[in-house]
C-alpha positions as YAML, in Angstrom:
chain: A
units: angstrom
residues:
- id: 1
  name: UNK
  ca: [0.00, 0.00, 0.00]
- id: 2
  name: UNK
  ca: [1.31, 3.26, -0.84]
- id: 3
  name: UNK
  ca: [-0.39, 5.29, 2.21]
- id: 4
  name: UNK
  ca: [-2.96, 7.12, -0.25]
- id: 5
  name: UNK
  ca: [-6.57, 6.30, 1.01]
- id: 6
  name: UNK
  ca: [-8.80, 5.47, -1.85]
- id: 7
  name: UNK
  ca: [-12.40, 6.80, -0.87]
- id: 8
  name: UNK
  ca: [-15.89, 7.50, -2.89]
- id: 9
  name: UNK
  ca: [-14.89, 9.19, -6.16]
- id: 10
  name: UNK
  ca: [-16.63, 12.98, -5.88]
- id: 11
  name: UNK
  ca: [-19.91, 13.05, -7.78]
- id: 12
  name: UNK
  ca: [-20.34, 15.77, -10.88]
- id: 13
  name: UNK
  ca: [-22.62, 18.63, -9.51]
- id: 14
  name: UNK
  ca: [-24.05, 20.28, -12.53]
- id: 15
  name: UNK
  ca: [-25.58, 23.63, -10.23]
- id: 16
  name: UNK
  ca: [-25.54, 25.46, -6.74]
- id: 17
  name: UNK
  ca: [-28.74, 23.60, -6.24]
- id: 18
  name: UNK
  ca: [-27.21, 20.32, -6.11]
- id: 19
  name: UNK
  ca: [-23.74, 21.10, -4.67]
- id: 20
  name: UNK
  ca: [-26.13, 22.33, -1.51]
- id: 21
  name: UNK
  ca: [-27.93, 19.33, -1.46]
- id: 22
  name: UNK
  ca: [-25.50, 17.05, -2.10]
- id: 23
  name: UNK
  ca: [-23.53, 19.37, 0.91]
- id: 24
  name: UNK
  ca: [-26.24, 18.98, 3.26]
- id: 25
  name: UNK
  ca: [-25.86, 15.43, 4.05]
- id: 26
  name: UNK
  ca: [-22.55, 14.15, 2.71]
- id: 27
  name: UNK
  ca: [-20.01, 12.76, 5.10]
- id: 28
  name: UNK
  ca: [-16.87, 14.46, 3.05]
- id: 29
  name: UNK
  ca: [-14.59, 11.85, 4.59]
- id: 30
  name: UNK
  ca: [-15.53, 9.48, 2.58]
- id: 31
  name: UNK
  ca: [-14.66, 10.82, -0.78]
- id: 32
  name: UNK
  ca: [-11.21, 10.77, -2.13]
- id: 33
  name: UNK
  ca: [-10.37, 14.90, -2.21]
- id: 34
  name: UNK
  ca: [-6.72, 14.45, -3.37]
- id: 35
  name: UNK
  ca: [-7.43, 16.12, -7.16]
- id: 36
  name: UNK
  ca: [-9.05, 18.88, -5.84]
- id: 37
  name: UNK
  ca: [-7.11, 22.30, -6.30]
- id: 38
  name: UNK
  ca: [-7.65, 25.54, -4.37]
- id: 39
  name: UNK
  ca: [-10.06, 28.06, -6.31]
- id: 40
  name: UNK
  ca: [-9.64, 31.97, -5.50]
- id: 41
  name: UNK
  ca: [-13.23, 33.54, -5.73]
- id: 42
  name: UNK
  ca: [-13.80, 37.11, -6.47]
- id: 43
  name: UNK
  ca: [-15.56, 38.66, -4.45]
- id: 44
  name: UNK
  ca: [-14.82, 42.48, -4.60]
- id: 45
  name: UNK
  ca: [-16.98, 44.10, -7.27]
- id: 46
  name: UNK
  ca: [-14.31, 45.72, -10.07]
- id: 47
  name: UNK
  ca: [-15.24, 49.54, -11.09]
- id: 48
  name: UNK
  ca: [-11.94, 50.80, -11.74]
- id: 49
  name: UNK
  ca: [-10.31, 50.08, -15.16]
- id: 50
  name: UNK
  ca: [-7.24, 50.72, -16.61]
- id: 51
  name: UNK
  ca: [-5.99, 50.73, -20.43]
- id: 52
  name: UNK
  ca: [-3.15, 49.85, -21.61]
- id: 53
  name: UNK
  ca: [-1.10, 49.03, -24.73]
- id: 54
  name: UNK
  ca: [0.90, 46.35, -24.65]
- id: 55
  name: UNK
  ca: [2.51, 44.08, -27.60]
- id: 56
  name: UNK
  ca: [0.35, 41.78, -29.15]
- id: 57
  name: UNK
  ca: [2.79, 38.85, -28.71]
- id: 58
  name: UNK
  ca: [2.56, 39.43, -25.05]
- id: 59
  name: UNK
  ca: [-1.33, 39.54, -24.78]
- id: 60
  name: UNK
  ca: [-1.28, 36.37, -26.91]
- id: 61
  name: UNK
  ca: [1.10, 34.77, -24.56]
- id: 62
  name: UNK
  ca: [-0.99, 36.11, -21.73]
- id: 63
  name: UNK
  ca: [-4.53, 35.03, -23.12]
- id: 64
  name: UNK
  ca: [-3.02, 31.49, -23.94]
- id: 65
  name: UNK
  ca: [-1.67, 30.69, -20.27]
- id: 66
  name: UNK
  ca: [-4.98, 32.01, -19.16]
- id: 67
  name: UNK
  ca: [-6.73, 29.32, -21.41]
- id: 68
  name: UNK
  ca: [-4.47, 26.84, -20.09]
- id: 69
  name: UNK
  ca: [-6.11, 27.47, -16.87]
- id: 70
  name: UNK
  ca: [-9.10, 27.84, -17.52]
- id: 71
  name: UNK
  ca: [-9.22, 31.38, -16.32]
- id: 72
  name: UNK
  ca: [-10.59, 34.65, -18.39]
- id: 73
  name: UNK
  ca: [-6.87, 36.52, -19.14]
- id: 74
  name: UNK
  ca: [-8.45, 39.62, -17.42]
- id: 75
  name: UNK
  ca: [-8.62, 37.58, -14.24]
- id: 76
  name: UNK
  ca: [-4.96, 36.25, -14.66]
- id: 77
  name: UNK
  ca: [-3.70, 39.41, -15.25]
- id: 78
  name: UNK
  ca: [-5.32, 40.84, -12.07]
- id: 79
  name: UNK
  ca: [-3.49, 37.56, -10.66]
- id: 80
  name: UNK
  ca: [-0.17, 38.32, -12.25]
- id: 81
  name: UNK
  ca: [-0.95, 41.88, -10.74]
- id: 82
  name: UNK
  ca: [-1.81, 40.81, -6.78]
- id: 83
  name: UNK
  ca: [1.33, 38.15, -6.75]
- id: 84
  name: UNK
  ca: [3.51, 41.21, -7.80]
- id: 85
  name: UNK
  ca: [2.41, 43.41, -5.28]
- id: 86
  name: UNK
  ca: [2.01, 40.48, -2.61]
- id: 87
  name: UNK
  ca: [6.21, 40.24, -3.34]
- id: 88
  name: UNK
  ca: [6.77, 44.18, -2.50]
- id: 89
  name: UNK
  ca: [5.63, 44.02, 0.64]
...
């Protein structure tokens, strides 16, 4: 045994609706949790906006990472923003 604990595999919820039900009486101990990744929600509405120019191989570059994760690129650039400033402190 390799010391990973196999449990339930985690059902597809397809709404709110059902990830509340499904919330409301699972025993979360018994499903196996080990693929699941952080998520950052958004919370704060966004009213400000900025433009800027910036080359077009760089927004490309930019807009595919963000497809690689699955992400809108406006959101990972307000990510690449955040982790910058996080680092000046």
């Amino acid at each position: 045994m390799n010391g990973k604990v196999k449990g339930k595999a985690f059902p597809k919820l397809k709404s709110d609706r059902d990830a509340e039900e499904f919330l409301s009486g699972a025993d979360l101990t018994q499903y196996d949790l080990s693929e699941f990744k952080p998520m950052n929600f958004e919370f704060e509405a966004k009213v400000a906006r900025i433009n800027m120019r910036v080359p077009e191989n760089l927004l490309d570059r930019i807009k595919q990472v963000a497809k690689d994760k699955k992400i809108p690129y406006t959101r990972y650039i307000r990510q690449l923003l955040e982790a910058a400033l996080k680092k000046e402190r």
